[in-house]
C-alpha positions as CSV (number, residue, x, y, z in Angstrom):
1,X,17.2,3.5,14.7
2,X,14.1,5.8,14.5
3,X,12.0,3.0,13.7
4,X,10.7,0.3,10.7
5,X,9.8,1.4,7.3
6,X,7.4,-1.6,6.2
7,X,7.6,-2.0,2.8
8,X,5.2,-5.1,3.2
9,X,3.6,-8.3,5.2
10,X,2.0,-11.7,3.9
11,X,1.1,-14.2,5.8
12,X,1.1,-17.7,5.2
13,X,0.5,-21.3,6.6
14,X,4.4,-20.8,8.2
15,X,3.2,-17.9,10.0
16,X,3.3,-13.6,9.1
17,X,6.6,-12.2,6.8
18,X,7.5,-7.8,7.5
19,X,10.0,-6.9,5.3
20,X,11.8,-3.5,6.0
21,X,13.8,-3.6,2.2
22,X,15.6,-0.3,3.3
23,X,17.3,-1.4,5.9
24,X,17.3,-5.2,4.8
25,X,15.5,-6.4,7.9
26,X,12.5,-8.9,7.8
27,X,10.6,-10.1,11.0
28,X,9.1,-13.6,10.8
29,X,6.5,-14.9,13.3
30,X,6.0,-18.2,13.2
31,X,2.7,-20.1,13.2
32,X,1.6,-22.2,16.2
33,X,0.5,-25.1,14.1
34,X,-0.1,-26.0,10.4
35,X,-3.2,-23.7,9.7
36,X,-2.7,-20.2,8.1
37,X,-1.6,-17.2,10.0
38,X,-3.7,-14.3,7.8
39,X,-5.2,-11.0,8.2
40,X,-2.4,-8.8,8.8
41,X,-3.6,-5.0,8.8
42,X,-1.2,-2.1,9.5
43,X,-2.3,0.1,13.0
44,X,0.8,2.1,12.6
45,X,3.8,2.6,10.4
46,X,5.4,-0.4,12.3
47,X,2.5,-2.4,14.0
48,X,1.0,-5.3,12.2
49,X,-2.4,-6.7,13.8
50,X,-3.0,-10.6,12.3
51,X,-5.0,-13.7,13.2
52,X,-3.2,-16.9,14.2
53,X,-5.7,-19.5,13.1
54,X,-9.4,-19.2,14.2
55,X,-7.9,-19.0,18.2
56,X,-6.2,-15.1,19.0
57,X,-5.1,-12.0,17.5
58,X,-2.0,-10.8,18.0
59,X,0.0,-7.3,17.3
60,X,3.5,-7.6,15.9
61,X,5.8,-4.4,16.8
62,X,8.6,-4.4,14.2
63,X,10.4,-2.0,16.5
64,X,11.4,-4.7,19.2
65,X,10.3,-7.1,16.9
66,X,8.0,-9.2,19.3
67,X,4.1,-10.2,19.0
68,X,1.6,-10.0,21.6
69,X,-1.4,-11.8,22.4
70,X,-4.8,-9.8,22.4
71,X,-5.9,-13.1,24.2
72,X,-8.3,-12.7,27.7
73,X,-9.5,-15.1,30.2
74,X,-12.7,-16.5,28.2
75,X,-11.6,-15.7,24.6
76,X,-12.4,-18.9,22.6
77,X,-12.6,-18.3,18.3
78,X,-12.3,-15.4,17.0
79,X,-15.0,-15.0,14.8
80,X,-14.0,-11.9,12.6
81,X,-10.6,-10.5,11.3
82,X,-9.0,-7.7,12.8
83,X,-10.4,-4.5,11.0
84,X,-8.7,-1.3,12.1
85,X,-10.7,1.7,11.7
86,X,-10.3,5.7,12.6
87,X,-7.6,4.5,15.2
88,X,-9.5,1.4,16.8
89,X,-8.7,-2.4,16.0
90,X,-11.8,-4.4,16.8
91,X,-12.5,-7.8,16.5
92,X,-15.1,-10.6,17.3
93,X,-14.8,-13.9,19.4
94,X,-17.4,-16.8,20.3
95,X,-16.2,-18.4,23.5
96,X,-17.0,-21.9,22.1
97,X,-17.5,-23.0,18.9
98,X,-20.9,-23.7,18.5
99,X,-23.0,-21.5,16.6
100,X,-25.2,-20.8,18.6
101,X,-22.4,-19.0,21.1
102,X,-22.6,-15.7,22.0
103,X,-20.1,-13.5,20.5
104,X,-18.0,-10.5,22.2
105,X,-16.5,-7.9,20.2
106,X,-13.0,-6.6,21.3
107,X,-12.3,-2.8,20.5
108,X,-8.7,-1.4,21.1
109,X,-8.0,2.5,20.9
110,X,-4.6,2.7,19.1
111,X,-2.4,5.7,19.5
C-alpha cells in the first residue's frame, strides 16, 4: 500500500474518525476521557494533527495507523489549537492553569 487517501476526519467527544472511503479503511482514536477530542488539521496527505482535551496534541499517521504525543516534560494546557502553516505545526501551552501562566509556543518543521 502506497499510502492513505483521506477523504475526511471529525472529531468528537469519543475521540478523532479518518476515513480512507477508497480503500474502506477508517482509523479511530479514542478519547482519554469524556471531553471532546477537536482540531484535527491535515500536515500531510496522511497526518492528522488534533487536540485531546485542553492537555496534548498529538499527530495521527494513517499509514501505521498510530498517534503520538507532542507532549514534553513541563507541558501543562495547551492554550491554542494546532495551526499548520507553510510546513510548521505550532501550538501554545501554559504550564499551569492559571492565567496569569506563562505560555510557550511549540513549533514543529514538517516534511
Amino acid at each position: 500500500m502506497m499510502g492513505w487517501r483521506i477523504d475526511f476526519a471529525y472529531t468528537s467527544d469519543k475521540g478523532l474518525t479518518i476515513v480512507d472511503s477508497e480503500n474502506e479503511e477508517t482509523y479511530r482514536y479514542k478519547a482519554t476521557a469524556r471531553t471532546p477530542v477537536d482540531a484535527a488539521t491535515f500536515v500531510n496527505p496522511h497526518t492528522v494533527a488534533f487536540r485531546d482535551r485542553a492537555e496534548n496534541v498529538y499527530l495521527a499517521d494513517m499509514d501505521t495507523k498510530t498517534a503520538l504525543s507532542l507532549r514534553q516534560d513541563g507541558f501543562g494546557h495547551t492554550a491554542s489549537k494546532p495551526v499548520y502553516y507553510n510546513d510548521t505545526l505550532c501550538f501554545a501551552v501554559t504550564k499551569g492553569e492559571s492565567p496569569d501562566e506563562s505560555v510557550t509556543f511549540y513549533t514543529f518543521k514538517m516534511k
